[in-house]
N, CA and C atoms as an extended XYZ file, in Angstrom:
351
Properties=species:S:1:pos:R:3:atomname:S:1:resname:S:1:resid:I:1 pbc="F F F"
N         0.842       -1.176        0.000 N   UNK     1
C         0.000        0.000        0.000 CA  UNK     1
C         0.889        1.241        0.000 C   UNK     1
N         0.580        2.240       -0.446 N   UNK     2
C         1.350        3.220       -0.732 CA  UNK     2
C         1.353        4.171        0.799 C   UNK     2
N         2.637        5.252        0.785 N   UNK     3
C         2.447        5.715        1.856 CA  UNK     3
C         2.072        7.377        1.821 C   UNK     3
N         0.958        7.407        2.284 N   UNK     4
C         0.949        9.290        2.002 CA  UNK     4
C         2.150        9.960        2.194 C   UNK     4
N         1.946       10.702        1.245 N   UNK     5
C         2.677       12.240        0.926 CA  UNK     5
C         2.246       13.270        2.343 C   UNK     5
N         3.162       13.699        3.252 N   UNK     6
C         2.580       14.189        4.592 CA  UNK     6
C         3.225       15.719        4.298 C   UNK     6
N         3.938       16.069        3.387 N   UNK     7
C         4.844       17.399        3.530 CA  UNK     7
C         4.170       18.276        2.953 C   UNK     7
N         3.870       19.481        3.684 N   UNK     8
C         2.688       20.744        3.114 CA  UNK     8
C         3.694       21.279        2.041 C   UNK     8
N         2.732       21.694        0.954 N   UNK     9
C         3.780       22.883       -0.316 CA  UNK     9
C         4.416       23.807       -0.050 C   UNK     9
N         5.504       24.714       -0.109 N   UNK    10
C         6.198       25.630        0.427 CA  UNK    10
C         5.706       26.211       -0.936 C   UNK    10
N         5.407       27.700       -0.518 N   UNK    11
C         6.416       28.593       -1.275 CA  UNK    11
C         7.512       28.830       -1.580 C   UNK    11
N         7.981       29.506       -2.716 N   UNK    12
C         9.567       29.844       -2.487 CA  UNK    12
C        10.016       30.448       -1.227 C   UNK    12
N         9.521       31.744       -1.546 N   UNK    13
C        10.074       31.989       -0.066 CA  UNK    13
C         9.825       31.129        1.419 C   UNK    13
N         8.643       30.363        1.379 N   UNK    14
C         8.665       29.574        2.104 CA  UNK    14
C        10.067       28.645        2.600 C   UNK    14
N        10.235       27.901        0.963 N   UNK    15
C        11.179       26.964        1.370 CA  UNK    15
C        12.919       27.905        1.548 C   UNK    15
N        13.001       29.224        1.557 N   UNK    16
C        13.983       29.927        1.488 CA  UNK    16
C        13.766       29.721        2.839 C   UNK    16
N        13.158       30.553        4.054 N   UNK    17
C        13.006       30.457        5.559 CA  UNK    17
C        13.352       29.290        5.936 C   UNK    17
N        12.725       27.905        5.538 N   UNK    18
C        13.185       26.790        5.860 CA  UNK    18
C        14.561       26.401        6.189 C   UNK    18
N        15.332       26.711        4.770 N   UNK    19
C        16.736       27.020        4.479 CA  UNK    19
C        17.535       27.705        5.943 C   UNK    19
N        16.708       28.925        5.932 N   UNK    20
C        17.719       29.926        6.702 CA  UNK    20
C        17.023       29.159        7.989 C   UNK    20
N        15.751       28.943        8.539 N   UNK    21
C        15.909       28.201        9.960 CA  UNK    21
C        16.479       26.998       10.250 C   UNK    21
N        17.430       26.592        9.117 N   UNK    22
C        17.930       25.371        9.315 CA  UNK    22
C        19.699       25.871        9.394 C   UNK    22
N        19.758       26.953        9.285 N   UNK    23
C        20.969       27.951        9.408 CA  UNK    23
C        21.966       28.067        8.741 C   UNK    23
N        21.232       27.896        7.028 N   UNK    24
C        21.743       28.136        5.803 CA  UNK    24
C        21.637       29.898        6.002 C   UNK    24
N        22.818       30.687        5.449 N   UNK    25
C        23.195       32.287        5.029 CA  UNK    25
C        22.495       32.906        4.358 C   UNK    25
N        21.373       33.542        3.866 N   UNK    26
C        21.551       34.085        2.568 CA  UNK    26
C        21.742       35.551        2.819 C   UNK    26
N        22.547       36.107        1.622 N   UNK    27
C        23.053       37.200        1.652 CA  UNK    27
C        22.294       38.545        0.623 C   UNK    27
N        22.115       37.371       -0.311 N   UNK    28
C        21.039       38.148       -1.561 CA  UNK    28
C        19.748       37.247       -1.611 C   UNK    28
N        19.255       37.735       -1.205 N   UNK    29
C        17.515       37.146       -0.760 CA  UNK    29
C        17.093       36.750       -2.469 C   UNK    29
N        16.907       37.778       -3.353 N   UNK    30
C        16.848       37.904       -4.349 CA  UNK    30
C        17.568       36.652       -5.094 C   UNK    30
N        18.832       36.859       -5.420 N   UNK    31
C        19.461       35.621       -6.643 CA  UNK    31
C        18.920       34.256       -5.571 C   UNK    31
N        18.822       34.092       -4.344 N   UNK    32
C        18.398       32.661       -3.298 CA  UNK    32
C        17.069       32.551       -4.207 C   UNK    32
N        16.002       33.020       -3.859 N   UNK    33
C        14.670       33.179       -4.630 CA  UNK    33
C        14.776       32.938       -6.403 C   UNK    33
N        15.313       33.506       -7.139 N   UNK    34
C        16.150       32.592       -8.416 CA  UNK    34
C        16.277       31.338       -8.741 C   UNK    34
N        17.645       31.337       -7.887 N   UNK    35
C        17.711       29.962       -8.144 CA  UNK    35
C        16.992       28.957       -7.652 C   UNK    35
N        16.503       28.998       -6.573 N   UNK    36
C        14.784       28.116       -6.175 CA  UNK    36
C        14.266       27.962       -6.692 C   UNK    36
N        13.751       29.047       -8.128 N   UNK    37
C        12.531       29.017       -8.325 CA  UNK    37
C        12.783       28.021      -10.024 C   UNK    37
N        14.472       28.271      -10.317 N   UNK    38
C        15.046       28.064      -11.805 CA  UNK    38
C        15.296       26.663      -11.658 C   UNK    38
N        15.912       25.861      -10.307 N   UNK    39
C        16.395       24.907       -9.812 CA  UNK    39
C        15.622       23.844       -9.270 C   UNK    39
N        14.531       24.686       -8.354 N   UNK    40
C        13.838       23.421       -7.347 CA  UNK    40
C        14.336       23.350       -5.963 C   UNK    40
N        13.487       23.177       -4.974 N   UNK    41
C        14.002       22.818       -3.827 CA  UNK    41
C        14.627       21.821       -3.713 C   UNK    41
N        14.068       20.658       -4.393 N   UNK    42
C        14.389       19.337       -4.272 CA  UNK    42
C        16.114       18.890       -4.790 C   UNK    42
N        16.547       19.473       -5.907 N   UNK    43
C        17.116       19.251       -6.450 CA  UNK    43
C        18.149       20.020       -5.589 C   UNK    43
N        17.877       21.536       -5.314 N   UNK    44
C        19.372       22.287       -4.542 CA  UNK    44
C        19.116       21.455       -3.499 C   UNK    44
N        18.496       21.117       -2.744 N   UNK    45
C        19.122       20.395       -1.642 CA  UNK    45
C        19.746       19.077       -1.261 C   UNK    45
N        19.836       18.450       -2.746 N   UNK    46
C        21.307       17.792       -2.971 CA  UNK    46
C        22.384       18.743       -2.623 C   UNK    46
N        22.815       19.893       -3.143 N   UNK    47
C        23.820       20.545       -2.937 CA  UNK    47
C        23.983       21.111       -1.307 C   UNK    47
N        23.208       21.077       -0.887 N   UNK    48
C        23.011       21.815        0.476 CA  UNK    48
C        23.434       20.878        1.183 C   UNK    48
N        23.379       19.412        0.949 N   UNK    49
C        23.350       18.072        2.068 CA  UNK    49
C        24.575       18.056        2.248 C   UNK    49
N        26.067       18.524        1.585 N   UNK    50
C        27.383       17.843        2.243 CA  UNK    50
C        27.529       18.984        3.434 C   UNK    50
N        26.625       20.279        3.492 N   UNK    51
C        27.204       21.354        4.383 CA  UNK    51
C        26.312       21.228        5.634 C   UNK    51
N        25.365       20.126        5.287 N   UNK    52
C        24.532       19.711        6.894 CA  UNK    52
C        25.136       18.947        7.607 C   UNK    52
N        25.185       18.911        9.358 N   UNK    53
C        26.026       18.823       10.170 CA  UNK    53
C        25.650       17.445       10.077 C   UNK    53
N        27.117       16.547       10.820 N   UNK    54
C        27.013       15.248       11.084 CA  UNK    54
C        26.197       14.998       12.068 C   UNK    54
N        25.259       13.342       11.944 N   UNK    55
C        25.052       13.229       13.416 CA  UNK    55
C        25.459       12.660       14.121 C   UNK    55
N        25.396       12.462       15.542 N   UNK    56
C        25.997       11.827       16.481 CA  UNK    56
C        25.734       10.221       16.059 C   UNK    56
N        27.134        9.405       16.498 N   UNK    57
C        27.212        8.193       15.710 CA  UNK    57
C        25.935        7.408       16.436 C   UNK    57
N        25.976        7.522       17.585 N   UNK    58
C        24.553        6.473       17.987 CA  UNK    58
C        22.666        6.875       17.447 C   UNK    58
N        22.886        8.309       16.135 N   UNK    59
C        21.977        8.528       16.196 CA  UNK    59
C        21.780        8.215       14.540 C   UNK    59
N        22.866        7.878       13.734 N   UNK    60
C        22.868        7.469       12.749 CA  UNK    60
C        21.962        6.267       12.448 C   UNK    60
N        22.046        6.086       11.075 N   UNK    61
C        21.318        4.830       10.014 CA  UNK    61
C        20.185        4.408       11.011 C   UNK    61
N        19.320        5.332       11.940 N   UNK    62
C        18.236        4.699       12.502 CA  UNK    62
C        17.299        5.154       11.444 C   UNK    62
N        16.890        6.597       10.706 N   UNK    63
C        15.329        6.325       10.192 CA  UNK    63
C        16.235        5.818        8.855 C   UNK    63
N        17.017        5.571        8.201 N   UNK    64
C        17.214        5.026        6.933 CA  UNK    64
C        18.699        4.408        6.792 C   UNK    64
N        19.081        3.391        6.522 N   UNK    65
C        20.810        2.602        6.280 CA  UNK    65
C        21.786        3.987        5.965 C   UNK    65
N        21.421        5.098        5.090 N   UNK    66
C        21.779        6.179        4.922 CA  UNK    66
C        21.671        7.778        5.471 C   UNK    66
N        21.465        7.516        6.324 N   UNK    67
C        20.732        8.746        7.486 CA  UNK    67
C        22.477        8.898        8.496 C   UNK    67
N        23.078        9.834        7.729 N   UNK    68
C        24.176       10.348        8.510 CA  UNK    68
C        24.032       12.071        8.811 C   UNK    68
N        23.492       12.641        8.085 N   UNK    69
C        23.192       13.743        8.360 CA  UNK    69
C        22.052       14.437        8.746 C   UNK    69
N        21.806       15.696        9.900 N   UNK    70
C        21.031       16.042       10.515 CA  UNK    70
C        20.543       17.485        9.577 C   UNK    70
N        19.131       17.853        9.848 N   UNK    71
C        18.702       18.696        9.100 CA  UNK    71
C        19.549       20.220        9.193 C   UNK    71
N        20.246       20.074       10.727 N   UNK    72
C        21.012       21.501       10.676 CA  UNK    72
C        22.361       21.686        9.681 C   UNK    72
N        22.205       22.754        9.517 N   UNK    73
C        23.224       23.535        8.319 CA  UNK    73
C        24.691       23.588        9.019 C   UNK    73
N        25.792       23.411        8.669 N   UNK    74
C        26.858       23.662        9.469 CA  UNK    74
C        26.724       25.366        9.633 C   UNK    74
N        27.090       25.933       10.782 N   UNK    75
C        27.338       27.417       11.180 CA  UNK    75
C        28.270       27.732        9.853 C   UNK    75
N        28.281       29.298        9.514 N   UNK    76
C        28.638       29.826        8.317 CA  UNK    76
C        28.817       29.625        7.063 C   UNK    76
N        27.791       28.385        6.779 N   UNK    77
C        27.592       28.269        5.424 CA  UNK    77
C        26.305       29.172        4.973 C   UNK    77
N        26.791       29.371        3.476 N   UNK    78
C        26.110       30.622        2.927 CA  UNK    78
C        25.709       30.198        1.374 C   UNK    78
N        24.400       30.731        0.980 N   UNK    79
C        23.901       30.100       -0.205 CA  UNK    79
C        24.909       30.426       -1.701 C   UNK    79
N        25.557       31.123       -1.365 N   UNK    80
C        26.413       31.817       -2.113 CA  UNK    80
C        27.546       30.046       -2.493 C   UNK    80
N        27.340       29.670       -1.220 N   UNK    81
C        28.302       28.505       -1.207 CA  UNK    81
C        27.553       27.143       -2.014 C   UNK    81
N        26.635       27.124       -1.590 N   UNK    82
C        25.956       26.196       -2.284 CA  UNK    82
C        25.465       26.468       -3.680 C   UNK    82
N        25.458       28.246       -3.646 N   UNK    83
C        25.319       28.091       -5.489 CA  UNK    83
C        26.319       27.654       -6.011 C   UNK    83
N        27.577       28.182       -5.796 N   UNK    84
C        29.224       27.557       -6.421 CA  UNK    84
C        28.770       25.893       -6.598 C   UNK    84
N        28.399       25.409       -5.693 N   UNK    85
C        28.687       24.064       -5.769 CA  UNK    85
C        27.824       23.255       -6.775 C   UNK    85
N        26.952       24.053       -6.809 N   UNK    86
C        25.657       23.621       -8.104 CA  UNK    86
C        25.933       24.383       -9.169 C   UNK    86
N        26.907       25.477       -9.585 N   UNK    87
C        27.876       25.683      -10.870 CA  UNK    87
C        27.993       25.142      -11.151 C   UNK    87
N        29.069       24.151      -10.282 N   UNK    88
C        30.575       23.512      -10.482 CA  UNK    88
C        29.884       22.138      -11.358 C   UNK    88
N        28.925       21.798      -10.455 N   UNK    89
C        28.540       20.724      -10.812 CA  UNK    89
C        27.167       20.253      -12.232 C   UNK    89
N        26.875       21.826      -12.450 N   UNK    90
C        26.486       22.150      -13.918 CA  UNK    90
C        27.313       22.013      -14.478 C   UNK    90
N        28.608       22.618      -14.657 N   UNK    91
C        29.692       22.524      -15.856 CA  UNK    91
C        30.345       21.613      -16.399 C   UNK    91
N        30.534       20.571      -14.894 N   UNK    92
C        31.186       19.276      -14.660 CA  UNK    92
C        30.126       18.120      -15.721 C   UNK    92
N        28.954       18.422      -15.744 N   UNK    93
C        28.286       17.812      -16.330 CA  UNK    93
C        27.709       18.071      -17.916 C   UNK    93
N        27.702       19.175      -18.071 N   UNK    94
C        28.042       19.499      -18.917 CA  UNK    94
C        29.415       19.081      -19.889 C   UNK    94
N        30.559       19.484      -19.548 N   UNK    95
C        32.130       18.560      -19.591 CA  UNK    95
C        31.748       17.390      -20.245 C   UNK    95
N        31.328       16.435      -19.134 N   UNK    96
C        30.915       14.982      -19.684 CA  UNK    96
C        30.072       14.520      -20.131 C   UNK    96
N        29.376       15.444      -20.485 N   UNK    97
C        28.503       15.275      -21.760 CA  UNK    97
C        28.556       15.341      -22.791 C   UNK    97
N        29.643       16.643      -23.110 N   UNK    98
C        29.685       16.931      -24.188 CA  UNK    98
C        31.196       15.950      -24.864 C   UNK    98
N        31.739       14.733      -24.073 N   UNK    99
C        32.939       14.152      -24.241 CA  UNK    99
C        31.918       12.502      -24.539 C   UNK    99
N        30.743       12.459      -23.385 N   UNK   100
C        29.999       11.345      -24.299 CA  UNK   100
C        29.466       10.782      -25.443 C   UNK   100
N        29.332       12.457      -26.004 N   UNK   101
C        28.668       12.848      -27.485 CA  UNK   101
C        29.863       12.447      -28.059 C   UNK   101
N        30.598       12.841      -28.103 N   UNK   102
C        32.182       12.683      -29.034 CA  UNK   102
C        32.172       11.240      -28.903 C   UNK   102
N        32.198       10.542      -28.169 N   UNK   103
C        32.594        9.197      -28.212 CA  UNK   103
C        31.400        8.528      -28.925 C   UNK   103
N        30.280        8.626      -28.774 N   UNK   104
C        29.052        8.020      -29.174 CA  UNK   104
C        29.160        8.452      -30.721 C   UNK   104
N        29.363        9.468      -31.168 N   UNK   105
C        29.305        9.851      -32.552 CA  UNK   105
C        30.447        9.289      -33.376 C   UNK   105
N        31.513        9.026      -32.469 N   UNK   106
C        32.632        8.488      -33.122 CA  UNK   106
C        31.958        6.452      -33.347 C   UNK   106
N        31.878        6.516      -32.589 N   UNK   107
C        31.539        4.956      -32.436 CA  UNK   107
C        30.181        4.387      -32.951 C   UNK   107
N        29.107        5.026      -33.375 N   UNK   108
C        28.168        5.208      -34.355 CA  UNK   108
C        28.610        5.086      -35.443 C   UNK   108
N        29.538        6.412      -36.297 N   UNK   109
C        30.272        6.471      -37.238 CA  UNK   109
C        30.708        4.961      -37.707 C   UNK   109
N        31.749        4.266      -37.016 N   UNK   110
C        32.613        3.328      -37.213 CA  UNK   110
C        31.122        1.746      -37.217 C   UNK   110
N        30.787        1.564      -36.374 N   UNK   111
C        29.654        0.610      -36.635 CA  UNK   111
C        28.622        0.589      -37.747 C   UNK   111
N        28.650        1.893      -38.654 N   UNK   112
C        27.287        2.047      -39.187 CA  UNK   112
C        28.330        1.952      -40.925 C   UNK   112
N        29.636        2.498      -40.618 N   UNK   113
C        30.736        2.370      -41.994 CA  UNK   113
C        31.155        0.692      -41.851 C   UNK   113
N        31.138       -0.047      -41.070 N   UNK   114
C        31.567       -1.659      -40.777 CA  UNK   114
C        30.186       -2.499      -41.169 C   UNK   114
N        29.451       -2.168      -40.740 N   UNK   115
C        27.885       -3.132      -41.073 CA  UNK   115
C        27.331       -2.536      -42.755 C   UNK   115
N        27.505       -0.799      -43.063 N   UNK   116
C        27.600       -0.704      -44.433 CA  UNK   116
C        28.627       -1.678      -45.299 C   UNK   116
N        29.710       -2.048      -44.880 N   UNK   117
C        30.290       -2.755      -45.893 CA  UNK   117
C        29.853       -3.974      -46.276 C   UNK   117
């Protein structure tokens, strides 16, 4: 049986407060609200998860095998930081994408000139 969906909708700015009561920085309210709205909550807070604090080891892998981190933000991290990191990791992907294409087109090429013969 399936399990309800229990989490009310945020607004952006909603889920921005969230952010900052979890004691994420923001400095420009504005570009934070942006990229939320360009990005997703769901998705930046992949980027947000390596700067949330550890938890205490006896409090680990209890609600999930993967449950090492606690909803609080490490002290002086700043969204500024977590945009860099969701750059980095646009470009990075980007990079290897555009090196998959090269290989796939090369190797298309060569299979499609071998089975033509």
């Amino acid at each position: 049986m399936p399990v309800a969906y229990t989490k009310p909708h945020l607004s952006y700015q909603e889920q921005l407060k969230l952010l900052r009561s979890r004691g994420l920085e923001v400095n420009d309210e504005a570009a934070a609200l942006r990229l939320l709205t360009s990005v997703g909550y769901y998705r930046l807070s992949a980027y947000v998860y390596p700067f949330r604090e550890l938890l205490p080891m006896d409090e680990r892998a209890v609600a999930s095998p993967a449950h090492y981190r606690s909803e609080s933000i490490t002290a002086g991290t700043t969204f500024e930081q977590v945009d860099r990191l969701w750059q980095f990791d646009r470009k990075l992907r980007l990079l290897v994408l555009d090196v998959i294409e090269t290989v796939e087109i090369g190797l298309r090429t060569k299979v499609a000139y071998i089975l033509g013969a």
